[in-house]
DRENSE-263318 format. One line per field, with one value per atom (N, C-alpha, C, O): atom name; residue in one letter; x, y, z; residue number from 1. Coordinates in pm, 1 decimal. Layout:
! residues N
fimi	(CA, ...)
zaza	(A, ...)
u	(X, ...)
v	(Y, ...)
w	(Z, ...)
kolse	(NUM, ...)
//
This chain:
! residues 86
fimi	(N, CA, C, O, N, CA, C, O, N, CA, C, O, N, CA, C, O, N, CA, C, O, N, CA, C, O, N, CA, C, O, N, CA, C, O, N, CA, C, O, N, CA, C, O, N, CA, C, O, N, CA, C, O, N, CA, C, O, N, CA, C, O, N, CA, C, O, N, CA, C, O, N, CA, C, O, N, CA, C, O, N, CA, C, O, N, CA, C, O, N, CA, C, O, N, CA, C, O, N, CA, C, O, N, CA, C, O, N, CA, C, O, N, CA, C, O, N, CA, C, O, N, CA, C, O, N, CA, C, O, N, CA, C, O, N, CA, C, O, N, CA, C, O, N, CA, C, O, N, CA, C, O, N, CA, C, O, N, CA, C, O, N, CA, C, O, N, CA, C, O, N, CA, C, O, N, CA, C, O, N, CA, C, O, N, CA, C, O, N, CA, C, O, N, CA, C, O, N, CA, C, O, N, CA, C, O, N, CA, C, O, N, CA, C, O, N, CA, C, O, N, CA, C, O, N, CA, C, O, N, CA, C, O, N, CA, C, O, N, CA, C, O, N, CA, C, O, N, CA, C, O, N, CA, C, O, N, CA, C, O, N, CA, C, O, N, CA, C, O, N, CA, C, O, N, CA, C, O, N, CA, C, O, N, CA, C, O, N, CA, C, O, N, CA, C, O, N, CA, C, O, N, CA, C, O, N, CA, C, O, N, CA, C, O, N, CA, C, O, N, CA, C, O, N, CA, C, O, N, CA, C, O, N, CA, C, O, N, CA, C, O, N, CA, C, O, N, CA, C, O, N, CA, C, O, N, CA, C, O, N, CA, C, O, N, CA, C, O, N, CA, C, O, N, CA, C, O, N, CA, C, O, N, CA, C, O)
zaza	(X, X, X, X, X, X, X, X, X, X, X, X, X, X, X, X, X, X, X, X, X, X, X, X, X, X, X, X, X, X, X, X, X, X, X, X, X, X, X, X, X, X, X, X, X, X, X, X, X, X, X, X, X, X, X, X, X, X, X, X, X, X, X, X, X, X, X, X, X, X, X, X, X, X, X, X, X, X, X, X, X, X, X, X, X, X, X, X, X, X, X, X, X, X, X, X, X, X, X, X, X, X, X, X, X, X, X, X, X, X, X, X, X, X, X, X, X, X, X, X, X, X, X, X, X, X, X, X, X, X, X, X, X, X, X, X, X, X, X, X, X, X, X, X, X, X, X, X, X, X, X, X, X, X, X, X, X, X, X, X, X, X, X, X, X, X, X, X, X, X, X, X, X, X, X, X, X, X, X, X, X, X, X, X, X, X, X, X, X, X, X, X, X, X, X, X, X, X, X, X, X, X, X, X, X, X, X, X, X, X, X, X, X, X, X, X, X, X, X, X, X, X, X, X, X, X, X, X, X, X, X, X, X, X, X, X, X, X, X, X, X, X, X, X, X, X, X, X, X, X, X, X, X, X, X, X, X, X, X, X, X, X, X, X, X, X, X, X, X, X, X, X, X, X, X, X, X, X, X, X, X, X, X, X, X, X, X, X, X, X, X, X, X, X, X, X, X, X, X, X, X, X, X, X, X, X, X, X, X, X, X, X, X, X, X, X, X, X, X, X, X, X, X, X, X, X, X, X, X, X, X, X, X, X, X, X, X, X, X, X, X, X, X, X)
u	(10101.2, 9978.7, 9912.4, 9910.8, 9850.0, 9843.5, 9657.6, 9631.3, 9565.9, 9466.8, 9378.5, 9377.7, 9333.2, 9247.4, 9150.0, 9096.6, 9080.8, 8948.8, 8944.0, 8994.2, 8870.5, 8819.1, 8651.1, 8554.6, 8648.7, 8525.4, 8479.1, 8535.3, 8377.4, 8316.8, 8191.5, 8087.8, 8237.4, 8121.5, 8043.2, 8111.3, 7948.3, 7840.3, 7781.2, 7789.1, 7732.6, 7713.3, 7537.3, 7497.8, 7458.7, 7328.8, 7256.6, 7306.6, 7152.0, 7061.5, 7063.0, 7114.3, 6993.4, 6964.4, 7058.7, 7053.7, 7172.4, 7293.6, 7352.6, 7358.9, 7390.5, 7423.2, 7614.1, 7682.1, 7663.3, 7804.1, 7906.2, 7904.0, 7962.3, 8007.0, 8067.7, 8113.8, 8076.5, 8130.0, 8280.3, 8373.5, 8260.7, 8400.6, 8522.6, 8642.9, 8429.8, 8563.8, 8545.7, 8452.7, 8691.6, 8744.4, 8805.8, 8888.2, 8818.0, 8924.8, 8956.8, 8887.0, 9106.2, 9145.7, 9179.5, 9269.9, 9099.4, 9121.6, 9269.4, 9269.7, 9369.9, 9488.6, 9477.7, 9414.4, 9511.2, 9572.6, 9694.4, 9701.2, 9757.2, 9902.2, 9937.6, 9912.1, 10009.0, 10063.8, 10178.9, 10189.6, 10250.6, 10407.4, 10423.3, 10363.0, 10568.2, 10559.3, 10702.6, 10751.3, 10734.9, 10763.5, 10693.1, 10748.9, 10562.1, 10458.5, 10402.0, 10303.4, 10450.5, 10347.7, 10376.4, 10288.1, 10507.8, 10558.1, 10479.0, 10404.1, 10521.0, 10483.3, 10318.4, 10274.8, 10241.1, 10133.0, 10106.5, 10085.8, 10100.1, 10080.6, 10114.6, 10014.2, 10242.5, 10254.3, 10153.5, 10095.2, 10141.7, 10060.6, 9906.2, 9837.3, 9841.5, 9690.3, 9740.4, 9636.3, 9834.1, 9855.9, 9849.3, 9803.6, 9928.6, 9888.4, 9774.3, 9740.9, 9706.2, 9596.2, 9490.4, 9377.5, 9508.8, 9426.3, 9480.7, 9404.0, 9556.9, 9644.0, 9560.9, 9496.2, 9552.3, 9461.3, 9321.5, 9266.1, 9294.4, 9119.1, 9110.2, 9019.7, 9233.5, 9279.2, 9312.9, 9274.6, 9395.6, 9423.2, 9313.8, 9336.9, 9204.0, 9129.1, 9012.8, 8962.8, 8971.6, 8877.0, 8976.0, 8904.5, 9123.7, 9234.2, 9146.9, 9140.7, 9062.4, 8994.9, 9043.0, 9022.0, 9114.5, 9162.1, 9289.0, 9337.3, 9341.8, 9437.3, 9455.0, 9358.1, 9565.6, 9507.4, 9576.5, 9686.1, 9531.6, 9512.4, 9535.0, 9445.6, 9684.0, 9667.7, 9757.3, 9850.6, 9597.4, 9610.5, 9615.0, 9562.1, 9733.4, 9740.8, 9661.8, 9677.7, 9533.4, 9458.2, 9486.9, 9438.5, 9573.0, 9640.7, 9760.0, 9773.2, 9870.5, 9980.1, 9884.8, 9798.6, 9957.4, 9912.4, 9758.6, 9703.7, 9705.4, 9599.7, 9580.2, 9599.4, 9536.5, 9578.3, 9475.5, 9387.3, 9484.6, 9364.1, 9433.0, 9497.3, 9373.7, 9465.9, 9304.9, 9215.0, 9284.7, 9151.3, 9192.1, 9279.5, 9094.2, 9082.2, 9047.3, 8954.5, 9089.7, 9042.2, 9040.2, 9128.9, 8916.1, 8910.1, 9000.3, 9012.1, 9076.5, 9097.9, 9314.8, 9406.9, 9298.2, 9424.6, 9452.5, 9384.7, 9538.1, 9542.8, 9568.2, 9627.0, 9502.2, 9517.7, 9693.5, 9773.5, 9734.6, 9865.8, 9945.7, 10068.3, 9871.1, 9974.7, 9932.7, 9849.6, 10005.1, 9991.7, 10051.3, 10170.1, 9898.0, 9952.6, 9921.4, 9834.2, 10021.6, 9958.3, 9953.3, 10021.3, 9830.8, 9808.6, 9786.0, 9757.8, 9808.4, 9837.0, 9636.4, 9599.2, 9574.4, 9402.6, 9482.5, 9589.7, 9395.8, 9386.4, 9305.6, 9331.3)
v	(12728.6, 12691.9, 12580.8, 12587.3, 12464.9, 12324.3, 12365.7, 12454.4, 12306.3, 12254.9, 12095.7, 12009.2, 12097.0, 11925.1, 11915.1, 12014.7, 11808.9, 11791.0, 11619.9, 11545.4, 11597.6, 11486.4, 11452.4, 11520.5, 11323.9, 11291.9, 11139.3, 11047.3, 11127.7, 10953.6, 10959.8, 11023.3, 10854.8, 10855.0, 10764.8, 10662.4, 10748.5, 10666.9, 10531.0, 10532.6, 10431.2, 10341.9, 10344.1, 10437.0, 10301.2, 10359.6, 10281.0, 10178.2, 10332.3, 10254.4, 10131.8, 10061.0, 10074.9, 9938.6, 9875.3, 9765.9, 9926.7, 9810.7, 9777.4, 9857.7, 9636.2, 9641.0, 9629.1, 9595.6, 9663.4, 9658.8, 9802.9, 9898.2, 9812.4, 9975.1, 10013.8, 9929.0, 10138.4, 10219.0, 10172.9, 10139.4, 10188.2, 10112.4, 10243.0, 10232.1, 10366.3, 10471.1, 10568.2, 10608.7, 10592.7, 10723.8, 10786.6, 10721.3, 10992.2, 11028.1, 11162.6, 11225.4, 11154.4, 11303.0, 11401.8, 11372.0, 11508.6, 11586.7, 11700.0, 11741.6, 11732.9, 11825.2, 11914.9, 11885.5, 12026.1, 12147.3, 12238.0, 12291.4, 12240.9, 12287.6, 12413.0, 12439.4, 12491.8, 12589.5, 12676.1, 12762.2, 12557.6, 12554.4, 12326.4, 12222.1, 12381.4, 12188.2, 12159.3, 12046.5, 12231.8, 12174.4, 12157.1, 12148.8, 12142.6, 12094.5, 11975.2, 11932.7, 11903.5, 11833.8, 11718.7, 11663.9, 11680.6, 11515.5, 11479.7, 11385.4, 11580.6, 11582.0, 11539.8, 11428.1, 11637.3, 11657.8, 11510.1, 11437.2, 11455.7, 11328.3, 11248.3, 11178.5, 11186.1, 11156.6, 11145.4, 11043.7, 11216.0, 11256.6, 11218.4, 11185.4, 11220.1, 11197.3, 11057.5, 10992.9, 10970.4, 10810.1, 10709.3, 10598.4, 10827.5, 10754.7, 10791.2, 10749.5, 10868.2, 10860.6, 10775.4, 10782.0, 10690.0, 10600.8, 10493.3, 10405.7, 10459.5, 10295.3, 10241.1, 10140.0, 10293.3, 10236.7, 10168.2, 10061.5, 10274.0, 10245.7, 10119.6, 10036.2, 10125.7, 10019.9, 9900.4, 9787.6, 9931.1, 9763.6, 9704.7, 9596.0, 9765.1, 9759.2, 9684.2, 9587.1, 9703.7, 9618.5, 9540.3, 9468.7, 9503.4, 9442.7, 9423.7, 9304.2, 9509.0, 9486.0, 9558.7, 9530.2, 9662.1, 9736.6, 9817.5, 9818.5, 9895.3, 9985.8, 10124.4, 10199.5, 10163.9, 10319.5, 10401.1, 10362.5, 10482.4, 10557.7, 10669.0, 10732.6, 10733.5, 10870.2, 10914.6, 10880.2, 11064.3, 11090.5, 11267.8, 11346.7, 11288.7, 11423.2, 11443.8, 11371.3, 11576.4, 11632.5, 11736.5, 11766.4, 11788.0, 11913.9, 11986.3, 11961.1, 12086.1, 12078.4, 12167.0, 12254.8, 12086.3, 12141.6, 12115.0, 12183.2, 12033.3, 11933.6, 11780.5, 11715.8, 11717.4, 11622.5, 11516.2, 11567.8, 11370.5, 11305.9, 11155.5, 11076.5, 11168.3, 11002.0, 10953.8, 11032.3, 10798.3, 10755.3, 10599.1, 10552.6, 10518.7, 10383.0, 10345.8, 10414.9, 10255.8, 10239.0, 10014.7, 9937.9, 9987.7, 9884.6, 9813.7, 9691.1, 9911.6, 9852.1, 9826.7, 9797.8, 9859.5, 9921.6, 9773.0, 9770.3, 9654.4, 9568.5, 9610.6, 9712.5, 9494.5, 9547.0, 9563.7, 9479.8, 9666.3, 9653.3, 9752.4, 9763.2, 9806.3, 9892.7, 10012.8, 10038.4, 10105.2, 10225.7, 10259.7, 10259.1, 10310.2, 10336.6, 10471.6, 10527.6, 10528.9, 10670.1, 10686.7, 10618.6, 10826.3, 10840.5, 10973.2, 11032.7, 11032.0, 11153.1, 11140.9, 11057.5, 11220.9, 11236.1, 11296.8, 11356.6, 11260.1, 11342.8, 11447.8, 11497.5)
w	(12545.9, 12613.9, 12534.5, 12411.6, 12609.0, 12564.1, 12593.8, 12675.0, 12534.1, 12564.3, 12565.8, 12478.2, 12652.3, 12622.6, 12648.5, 12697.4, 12634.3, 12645.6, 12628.9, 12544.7, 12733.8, 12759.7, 12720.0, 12754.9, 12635.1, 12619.8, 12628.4, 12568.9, 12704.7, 12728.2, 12650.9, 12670.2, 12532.8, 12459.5, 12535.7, 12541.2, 12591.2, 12610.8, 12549.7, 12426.9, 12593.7, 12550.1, 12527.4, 12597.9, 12481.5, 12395.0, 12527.9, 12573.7, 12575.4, 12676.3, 12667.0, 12753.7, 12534.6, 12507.0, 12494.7, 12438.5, 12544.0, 12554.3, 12720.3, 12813.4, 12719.3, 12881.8, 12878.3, 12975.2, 12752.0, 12773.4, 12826.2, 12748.2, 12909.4, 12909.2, 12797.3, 12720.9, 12772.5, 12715.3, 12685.0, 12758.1, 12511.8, 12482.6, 12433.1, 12409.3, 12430.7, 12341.5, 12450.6, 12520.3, 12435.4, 12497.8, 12440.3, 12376.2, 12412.2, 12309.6, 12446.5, 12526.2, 12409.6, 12478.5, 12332.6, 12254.6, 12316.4, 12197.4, 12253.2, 12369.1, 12167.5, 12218.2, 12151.8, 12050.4, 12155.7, 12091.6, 12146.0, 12256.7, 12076.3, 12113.6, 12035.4, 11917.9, 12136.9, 12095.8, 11967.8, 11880.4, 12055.1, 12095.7, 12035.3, 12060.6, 11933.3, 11900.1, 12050.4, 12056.9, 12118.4, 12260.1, 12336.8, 12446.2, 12341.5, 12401.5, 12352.3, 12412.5, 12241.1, 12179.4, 12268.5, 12334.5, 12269.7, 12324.8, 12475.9, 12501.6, 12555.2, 12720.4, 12681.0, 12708.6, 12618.2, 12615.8, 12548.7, 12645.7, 12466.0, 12407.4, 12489.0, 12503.7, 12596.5, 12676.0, 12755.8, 12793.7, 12771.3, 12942.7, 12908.4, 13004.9, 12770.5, 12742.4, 12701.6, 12713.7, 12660.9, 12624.1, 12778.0, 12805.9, 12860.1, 13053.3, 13108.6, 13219.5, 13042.1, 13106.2, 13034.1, 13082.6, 12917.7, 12870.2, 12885.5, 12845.7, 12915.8, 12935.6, 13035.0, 13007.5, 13147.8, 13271.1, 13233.1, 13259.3, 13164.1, 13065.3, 12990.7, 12985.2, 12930.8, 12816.7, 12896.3, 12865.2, 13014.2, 13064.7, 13159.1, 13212.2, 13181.8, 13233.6, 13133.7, 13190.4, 13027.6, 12927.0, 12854.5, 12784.3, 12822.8, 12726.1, 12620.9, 12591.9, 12537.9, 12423.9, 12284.5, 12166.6, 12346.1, 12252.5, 12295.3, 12408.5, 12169.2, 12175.7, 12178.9, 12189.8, 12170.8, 12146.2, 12026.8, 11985.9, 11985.8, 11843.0, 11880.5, 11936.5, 11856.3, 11817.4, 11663.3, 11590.6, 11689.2, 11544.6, 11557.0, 11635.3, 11402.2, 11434.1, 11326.4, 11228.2, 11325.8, 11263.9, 11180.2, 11071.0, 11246.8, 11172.7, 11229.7, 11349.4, 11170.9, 11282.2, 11434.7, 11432.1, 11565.1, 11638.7, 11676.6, 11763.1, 11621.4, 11679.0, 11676.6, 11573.6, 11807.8, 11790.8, 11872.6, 11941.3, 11866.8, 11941.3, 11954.0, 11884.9, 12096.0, 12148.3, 12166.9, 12197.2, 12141.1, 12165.2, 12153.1, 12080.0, 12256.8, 12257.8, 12130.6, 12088.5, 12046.8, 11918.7, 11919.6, 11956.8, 11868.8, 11833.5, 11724.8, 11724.3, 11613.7, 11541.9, 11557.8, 11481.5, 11697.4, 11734.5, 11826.0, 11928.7, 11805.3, 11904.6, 12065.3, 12101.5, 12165.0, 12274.5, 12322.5, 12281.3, 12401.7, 12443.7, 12303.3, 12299.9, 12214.2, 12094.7, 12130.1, 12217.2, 12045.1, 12013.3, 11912.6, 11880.4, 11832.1, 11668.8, 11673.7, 11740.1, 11577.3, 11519.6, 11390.7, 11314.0, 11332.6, 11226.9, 11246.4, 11350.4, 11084.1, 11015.8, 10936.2, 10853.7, 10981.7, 10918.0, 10772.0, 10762.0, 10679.1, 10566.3, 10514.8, 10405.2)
kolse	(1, 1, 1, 1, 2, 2, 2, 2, 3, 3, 3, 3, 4, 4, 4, 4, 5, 5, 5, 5, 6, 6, 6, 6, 7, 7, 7, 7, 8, 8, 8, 8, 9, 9, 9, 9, 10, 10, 10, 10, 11, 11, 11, 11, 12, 12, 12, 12, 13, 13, 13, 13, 14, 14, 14, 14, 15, 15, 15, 15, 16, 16, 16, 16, 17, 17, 17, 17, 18, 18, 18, 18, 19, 19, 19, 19, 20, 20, 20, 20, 21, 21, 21, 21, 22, 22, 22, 22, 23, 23, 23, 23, 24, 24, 24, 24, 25, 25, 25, 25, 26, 26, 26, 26, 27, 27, 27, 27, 28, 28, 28, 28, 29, 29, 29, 29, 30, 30, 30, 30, 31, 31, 31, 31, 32, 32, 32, 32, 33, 33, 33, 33, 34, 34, 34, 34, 35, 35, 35, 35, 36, 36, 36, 36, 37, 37, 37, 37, 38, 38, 38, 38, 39, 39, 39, 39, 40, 40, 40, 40, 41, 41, 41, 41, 42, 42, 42, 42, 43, 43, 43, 43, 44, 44, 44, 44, 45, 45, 45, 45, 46, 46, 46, 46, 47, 47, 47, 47, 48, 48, 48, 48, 49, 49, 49, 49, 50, 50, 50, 50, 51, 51, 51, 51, 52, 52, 52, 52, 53, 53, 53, 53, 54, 54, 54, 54, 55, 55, 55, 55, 56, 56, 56, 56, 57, 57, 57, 57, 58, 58, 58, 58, 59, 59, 59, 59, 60, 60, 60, 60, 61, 61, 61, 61, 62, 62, 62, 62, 63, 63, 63, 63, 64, 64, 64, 64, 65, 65, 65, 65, 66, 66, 66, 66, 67, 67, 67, 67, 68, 68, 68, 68, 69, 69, 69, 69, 70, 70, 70, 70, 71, 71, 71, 71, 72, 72, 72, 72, 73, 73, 73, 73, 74, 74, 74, 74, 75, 75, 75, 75, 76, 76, 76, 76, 77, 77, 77, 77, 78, 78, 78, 78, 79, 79, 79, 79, 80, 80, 80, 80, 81, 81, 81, 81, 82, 82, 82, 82, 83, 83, 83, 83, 84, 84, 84, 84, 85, 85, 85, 85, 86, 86, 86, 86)
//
């Protein structure tokens, strides 16, 4: 059993640019769940991503069995990097 969660961080009133981050947070059961599941939260941000071409996307595993795909600025547009949190 896989869990997720979707979150739109907001862009602050006093700004007129939209909202630049998106993260899908994972938690996994089972590590035969991890690929599909990472998969499946990387297509659902590509659209987001080709839609502003400002950035990339970032996923990072937190711990075994948790995990976070997110639009990241520091990620060129069109990549996908991953990282291990410390």
């Amino acid at each position: 059993m896989s869990t997720a969660t979707l979150e739109r961080f907001t862009a602050s009133s006093s700004s007129f640019e939209p909202a630049d981050s998106r993260a899908i947070h994972l938690q996994f059961s089972s590590a035969l769940e991890i690929h599909d599941g990472l998969d499946n939260a990387v297509a659902a941000l590509i659209e987001t991503a080709a839609l502003e071409a400002s950035c990339g996307i970032l996923v990072t595993r937190h711990e075994p069995g948790q995990y976070s795909v997110a639009l990241d600025q520091s990620v060129p547009f069109g990549k996908i990097y991953e990282d291990i949190a410390a």
